[in-house]
C-alpha positions as CSV (number, residue, x, y, z in Angstrom):
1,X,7.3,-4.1,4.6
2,X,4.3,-5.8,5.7
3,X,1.0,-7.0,4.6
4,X,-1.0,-4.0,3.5
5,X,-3.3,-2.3,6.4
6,X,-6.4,-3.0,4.5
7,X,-5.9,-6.8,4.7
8,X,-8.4,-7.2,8.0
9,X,-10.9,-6.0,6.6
10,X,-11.1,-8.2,2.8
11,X,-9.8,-11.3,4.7
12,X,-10.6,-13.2,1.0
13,X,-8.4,-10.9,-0.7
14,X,-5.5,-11.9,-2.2
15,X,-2.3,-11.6,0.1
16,X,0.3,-7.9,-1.5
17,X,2.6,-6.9,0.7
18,X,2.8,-3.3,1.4
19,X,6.0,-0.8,2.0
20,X,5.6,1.3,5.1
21,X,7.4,4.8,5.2
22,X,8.9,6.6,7.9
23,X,7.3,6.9,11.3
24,X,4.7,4.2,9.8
25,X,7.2,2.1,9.3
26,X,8.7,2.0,12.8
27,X,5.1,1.7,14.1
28,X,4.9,-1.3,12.2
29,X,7.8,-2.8,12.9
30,X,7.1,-1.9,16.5
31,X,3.4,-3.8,16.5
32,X,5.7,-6.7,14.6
33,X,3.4,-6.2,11.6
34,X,6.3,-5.4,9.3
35,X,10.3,-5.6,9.1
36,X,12.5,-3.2,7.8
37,X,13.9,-3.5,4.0
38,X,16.0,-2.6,1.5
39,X,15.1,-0.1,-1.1
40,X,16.0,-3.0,-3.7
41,X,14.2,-5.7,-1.2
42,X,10.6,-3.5,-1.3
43,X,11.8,-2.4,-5.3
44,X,11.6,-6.4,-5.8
45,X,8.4,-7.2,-3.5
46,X,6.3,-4.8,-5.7
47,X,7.4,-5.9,-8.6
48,X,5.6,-9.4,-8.2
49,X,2.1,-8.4,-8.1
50,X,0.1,-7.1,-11.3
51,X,-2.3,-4.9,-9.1
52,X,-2.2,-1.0,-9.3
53,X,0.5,0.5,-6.7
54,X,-0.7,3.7,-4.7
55,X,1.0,5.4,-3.0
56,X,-0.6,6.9,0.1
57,X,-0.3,10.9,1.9
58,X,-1.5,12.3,4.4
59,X,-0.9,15.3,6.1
60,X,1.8,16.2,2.7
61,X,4.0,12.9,4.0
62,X,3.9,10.1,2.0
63,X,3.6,7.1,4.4
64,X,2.9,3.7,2.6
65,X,3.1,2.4,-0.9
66,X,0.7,-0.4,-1.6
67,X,-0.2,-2.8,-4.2
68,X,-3.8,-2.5,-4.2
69,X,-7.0,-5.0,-4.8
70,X,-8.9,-2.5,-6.9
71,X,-12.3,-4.7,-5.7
72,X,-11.2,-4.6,-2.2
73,X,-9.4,-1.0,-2.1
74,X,-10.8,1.8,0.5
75,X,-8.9,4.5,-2.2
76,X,-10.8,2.7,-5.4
77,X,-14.4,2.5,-3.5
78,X,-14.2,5.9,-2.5
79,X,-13.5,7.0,-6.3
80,X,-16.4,4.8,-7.4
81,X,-18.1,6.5,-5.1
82,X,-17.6,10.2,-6.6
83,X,-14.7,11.4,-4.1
84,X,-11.4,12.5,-5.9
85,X,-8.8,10.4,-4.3
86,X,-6.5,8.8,-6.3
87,X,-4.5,10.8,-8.4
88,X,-3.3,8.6,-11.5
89,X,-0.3,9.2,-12.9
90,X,1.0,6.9,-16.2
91,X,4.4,5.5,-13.8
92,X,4.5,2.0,-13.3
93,X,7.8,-0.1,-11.9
């Protein structure tokens, strides 16, 4: 778990945390960007914020899940701007 990628560059933003996810994760913890958590530790961290949670993919591997600033969010900007990237499903913690 660390502060989500996206962080540098909305530097106003406010501060979410996100979970990092397999070879991500070690990366991370690597750069000593993130530390390692429980499944109930990262369960708990998300379920403080009130922002939308994505969960990101690439390649077919999921690899981080994020509370997003919608205002702030590459995924959201790119929607607004007509690419189909987020796919919104009605699951919420």
């Amino acid at each position: 778990m660390g502060e989500r990628v996206c962080k540098t560059l909305h530097q106003r933003s406010k501060p979410t945390m996100s979970i990092f996810l397999d070879e991500l994760a070690d990366a991370m913890v690597a750069a000593g960007k993130a530390n390692y958590v429980t499944k109930i530790q990262a369960h708990t961290e998300l379920k403080k914020y009130r922002q939308p949670i994505i969960l990101s993919k690439v390649s077919d591997n999921f690899v981080e899940i994020c509370c997003t600033i919608p205002e702030d969010c590459i995924f959201w900007n790119m929607e607004r701007k007509g690419f189909k990237v987020v796919s919104k499903r009605g699951r919420y913690l």
